[in-house]
N, C-alpha and C positions, 0 to 999 in steps of 0.2 A: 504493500500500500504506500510506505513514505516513498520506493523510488519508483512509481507512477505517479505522486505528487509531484516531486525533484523534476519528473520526463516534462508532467505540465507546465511546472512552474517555469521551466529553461526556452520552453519553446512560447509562452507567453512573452518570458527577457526578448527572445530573438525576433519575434514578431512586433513587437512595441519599438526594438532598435531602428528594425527596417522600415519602420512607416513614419519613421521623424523625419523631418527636413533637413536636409545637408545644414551647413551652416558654414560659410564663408570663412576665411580665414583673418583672423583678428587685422583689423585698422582698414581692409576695402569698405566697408560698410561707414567707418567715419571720412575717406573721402569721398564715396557717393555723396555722403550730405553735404561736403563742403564744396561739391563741386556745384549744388545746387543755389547757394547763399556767395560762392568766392571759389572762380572759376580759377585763378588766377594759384590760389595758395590750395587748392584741389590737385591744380596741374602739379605743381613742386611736389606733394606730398606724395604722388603718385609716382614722381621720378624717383625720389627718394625711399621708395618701396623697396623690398628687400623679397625678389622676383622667388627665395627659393625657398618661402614662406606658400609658397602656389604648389601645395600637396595634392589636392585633386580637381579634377575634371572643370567642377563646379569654382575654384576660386581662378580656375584660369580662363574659364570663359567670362566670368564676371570682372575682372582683370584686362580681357584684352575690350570688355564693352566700355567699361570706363575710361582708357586710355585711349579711345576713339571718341567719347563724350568730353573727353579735359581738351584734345587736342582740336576740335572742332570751336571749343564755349572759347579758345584762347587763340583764334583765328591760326592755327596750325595746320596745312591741309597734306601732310607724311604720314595720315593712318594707312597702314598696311592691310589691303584689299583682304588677304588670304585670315587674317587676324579676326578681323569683325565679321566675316561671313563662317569661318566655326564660330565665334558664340553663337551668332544666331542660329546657327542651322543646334546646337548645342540648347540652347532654352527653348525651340522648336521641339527638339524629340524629348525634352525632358517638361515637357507640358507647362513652364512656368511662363505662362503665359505675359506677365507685365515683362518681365526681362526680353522675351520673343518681341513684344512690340517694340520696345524701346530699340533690339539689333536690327528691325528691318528697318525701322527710322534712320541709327545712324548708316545704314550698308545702304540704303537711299543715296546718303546725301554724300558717301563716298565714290556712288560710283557719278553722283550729279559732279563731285570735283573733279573727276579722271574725263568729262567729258560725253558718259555714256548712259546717255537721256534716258533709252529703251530699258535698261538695266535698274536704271535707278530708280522708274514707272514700275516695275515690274515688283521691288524692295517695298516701296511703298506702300504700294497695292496687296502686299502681302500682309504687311504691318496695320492695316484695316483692318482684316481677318481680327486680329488678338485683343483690339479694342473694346473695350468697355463701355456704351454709351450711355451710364450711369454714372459715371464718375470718372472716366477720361479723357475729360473734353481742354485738356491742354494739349494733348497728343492728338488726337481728332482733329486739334485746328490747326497742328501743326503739318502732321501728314495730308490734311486736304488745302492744306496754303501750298504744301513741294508738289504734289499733283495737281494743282493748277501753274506755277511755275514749269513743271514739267510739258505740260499740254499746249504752254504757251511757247514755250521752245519747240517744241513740234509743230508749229503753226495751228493749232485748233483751238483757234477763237471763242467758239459757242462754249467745247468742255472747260477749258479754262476757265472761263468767266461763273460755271456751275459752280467749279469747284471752289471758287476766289469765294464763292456768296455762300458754302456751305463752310468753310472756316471763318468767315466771317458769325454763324449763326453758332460755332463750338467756343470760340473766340468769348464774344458775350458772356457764354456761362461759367467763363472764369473770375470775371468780374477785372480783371488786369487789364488798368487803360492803356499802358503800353500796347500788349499785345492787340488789342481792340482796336486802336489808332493805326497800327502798321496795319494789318487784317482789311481795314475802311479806304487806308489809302489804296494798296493792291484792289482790292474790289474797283474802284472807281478807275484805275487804271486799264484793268482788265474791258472796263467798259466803255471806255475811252477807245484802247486797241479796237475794238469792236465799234464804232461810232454810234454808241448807245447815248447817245446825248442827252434825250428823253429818262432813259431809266437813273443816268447820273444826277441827272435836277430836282429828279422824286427823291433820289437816296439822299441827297444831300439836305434837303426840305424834311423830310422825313426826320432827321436826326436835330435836326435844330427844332425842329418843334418839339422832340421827345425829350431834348436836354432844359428846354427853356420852360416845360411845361411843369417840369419834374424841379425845375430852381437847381438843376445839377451845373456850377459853375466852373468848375474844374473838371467836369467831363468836356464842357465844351472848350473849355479850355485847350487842354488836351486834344480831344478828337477833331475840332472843327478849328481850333484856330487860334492864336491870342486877342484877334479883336471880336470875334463870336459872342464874348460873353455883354459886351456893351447892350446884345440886344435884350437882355434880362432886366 
């Protein structure tokens, strides 16, 4: 009887081990966050990393995603193509989905820096797939701003401009006027490209009434203009 408990109890240990979460290897996880607040002392702490601390699978594809997010957020354009396409294909088959999004995003915009539009449409478009449209509407409006960019570099007018107006609408629900201002100017661009003349005087009309209705003075500020707000 105790060593049919002992059989249980070991093969309970062994099954409770295998169904925990890896866990990265000490200090990637503090410069994630720093690269998020301080792109800048993210990139150094990540040069300053100590590469043989990267024991398994998982700290070296979270490793080479980072090192492609520090060197991007600090205008660096040397990430190696072969590096962020295993993690991604690595958070891909290991189902963790937010890290899968984030490598198609940056394997996007790595192959948008090598020149290869098709490729980097295709990164993109994959990193939709992993999206969360409950709560991942920084990345939503980031991947459908590159896939309008991307479409615009392809010459195709009409998708680009879909696209420019659906990152415009992920954009919002972040509530970050930065990004909402860059997002408004691209849209209006994209419609401009397009000689949307009509739909740009509405967008524009549109937002000044929604800022001056709402007394939001530093949205117009921000989004429409420095002298906007005078119409308050």
């Amino acid at each position: 009887m105790k060593r049919f408990l002992l059989i249980v109890m070991m093969g309970a240990l062994l099954m409770l081990s295998c169904s925990r979460k890896p866990h990265p290897a000490d200090g990637l996880e503090e410069i994630e966050a720093l690269l998020q607040t301080a792109p800048d002392s993210g990139y150094n702490a990540l040069c300053a990393f100590d590469t043989s601390c990267l024991l398994t699978p998982l700290d070296t594809a979270l490793y080479r995603l980072l090192k492609a997010e520090a060197l991007y957020k600090t205008w660096r354009d040397d990430t190696a193509l072969n590096d962020i396409e295993a993690a991604a294909d690595y958070f891909i088959a290991n189902d963790d989905r937010i890290n899968a999004l984030r490598g198609c995003y940056y394997l996007g915009l790595v192959h948008k820096q090598a020149g290869d539009t098709k490729r980097a449409l295709r990164a993109f478009m994959r990193g939709m797939e992993f999206a969360d449209t409950t709560k991942d509407f920084l990345y939503l409006g980031k991947l459908n701003n590159e896939l309008s960019v991307s479409f615009n570099l392809m010459h195709d007018g009409p998708t680009q401009v879909a696209y420019a107006a659906e990152a415009m609408r992920w954009y919002r629900k972040t509530d970050s006027i930065p990004f909402i201002r860059d997002a408004r100017n691209w849209w209006l661009t994209t419609l401009c490209n397009n000689q949307e003349t009509d739909s740009v005087i509405r967008l524009i009309t549109t937002g000044l009434k929604r800022d001056i209705a709402t007394k939001d003075t530093a949205q117009l500020i921000e989004v429409n203009g420095p002298n906007s707000a005078r119409r308050i």
